[in-house]
Every structure is written in C-alpha cells, then in structure tokens.
Kinemage of the C-alpha trace (Angstrom):
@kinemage 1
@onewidth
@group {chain A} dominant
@subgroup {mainchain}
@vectorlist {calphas} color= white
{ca unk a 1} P 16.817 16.388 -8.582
{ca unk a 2} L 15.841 14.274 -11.792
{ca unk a 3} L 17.326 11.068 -13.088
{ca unk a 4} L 18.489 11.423 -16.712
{ca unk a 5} L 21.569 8.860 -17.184
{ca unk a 6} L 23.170 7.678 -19.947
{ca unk a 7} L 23.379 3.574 -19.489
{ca unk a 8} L 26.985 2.183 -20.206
{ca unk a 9} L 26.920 -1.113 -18.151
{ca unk a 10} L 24.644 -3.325 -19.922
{ca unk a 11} L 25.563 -6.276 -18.078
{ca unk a 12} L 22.775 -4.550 -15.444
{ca unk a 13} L 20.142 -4.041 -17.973
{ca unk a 14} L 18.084 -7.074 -16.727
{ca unk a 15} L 18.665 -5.451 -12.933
{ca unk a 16} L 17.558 -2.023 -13.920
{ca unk a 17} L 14.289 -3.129 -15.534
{ca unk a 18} L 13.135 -4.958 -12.795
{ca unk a 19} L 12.402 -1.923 -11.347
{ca unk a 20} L 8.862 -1.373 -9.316
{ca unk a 21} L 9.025 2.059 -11.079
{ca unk a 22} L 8.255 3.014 -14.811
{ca unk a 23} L 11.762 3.653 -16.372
{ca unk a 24} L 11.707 5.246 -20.037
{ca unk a 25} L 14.316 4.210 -22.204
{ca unk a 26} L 15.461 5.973 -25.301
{ca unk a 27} L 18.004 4.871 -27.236
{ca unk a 28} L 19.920 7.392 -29.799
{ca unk a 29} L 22.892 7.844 -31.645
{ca unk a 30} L 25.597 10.765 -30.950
{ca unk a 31} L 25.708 11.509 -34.358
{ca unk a 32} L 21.787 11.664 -35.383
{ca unk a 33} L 20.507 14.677 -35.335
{ca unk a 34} L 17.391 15.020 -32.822
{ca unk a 35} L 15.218 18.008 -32.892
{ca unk a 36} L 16.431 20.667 -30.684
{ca unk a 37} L 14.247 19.871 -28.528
{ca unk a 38} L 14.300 16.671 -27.731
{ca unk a 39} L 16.787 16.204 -25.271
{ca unk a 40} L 15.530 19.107 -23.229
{ca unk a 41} L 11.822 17.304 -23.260
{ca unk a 42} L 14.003 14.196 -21.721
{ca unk a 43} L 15.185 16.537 -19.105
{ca unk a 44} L 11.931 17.904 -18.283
{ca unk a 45} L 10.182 14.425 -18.395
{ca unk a 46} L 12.985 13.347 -16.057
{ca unk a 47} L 12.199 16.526 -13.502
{ca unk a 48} L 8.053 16.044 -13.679
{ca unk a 49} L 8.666 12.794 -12.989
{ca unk a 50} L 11.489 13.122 -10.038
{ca unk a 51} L 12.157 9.592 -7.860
{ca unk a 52} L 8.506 8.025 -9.506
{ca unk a 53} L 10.198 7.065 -12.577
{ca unk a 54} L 13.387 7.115 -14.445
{ca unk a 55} L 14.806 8.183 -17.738
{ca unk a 56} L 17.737 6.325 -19.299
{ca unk a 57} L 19.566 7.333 -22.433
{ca unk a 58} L 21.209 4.712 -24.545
{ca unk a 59} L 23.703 4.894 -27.425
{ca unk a 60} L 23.463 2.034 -29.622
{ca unk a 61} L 26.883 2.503 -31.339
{ca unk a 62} L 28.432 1.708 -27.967
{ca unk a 63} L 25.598 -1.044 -26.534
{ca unk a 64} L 25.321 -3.178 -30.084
{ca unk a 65} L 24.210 -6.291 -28.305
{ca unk a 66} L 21.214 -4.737 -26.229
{ca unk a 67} L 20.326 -2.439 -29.590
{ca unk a 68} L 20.069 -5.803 -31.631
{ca unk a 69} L 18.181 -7.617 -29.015
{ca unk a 70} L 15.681 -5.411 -28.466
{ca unk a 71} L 15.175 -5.146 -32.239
{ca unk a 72} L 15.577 -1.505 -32.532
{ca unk a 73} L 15.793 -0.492 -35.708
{ca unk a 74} L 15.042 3.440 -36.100
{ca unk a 75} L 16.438 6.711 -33.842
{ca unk a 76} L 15.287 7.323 -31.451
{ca unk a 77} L 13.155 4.403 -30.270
{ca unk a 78} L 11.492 4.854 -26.746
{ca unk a 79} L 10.454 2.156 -24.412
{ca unk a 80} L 9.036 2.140 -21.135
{ca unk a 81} L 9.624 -1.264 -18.951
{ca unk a 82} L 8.127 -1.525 -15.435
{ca unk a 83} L 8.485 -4.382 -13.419
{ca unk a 84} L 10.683 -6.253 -16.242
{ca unk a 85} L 8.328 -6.027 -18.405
{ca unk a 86} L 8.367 -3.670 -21.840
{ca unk a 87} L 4.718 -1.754 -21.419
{ca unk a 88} L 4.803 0.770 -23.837
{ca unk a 89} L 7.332 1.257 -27.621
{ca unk a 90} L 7.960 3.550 -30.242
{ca unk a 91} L 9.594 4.991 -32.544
{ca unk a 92} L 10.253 8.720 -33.082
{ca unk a 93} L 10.504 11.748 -31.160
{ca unk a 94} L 7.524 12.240 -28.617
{ca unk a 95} L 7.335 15.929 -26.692
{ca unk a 96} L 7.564 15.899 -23.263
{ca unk a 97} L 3.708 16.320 -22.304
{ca unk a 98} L 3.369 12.926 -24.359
{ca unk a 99} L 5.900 11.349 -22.075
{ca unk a 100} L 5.094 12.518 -18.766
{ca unk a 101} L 1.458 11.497 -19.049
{ca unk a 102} L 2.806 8.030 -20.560
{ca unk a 103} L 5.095 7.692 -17.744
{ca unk a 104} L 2.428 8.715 -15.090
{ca unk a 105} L 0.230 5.776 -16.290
{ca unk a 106} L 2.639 3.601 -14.862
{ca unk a 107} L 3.311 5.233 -11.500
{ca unk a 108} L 1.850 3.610 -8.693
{ca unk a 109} L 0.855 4.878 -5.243
C-alpha cells in the first residue's frame, strides 16, 4: 500500500519532516490545471517507493502560512525534506521516473 496524503494539519509540519525517511512534498492548487499526468506519476512514485519514503500533497489556498514560509511561489513546487532538513526543490512538473530515482537517493538501508 503507498502513502499519498493530502496534509491539512500544519501545526505537525515540523513533526512530519523530521522524518528518518525522504518525504516529497508537492504543493498545488485545486484549481490549476496539472498535466494529466501528474497526479498519477505521484501515485506511482508513492507505490515504487512503498514505507521507504512518503508523498504529501499540499494545497496552498487552504495552508497560506506554510505556502508563504516556504517561499513558494509557482504550481506545483516539489520538495523533498529528510531528517528536517529541505534536500532537494523545484518548481514544475517532474515525471515519475525523475522522482523515484530522486527519492531513492535519499533512502537509506
């Protein structure tokens, strides 16, 4: 089973980032218009990567604060954190071979 969420509590941002594992955050809008396939490359990033990583959707219309704080200025902007610390950013759509190899550089044994 994968882990694609969509993050609502941001009062546990700082929680979920400290992490040990890589977690891929990507935030969007509901009413931008991603590619087709975007969201299903999420999904599959989410399944190749099963319980060694995470993938978090966030929709800065309803998480202002954490959009604004983490400077984000263009949908969607990915970011992958490990540890509490932000280790890789950008901005755009990425296809899902992109982001599992990404991810996978910050899995450890």
């Amino acid at each position: 089973m994968y882990k694609l969420k969509t993050l609502i509590d941001v009062s546990k941002f700082g929680e979920l980032i400290e992490d040990k594992v890589p977690l891929l955050l990507v935030f969007f809008q509901e009413d931008a218009e991603p590619s087709d396939e975007f969201h299903p490359a999420l999904r599959d990033v989410a399944a190749a990567i099963g319980d060694q990583g995470k993938v978090i959707k966030i929709e800065t219309t309803k998480n202002t604060k954490l959009t604004e704080a983490l400077r984000v200025k263009a949908i969607p902007t990915l970011m992958i954190y490990k540890g509490g610390e932000m280790v890789w950013r950008q901005s755009g759509e990425q296809n899902a071979n992109t982001l599992i190899s990404l991810m996978n550089d910050y899995v450890t044994d």
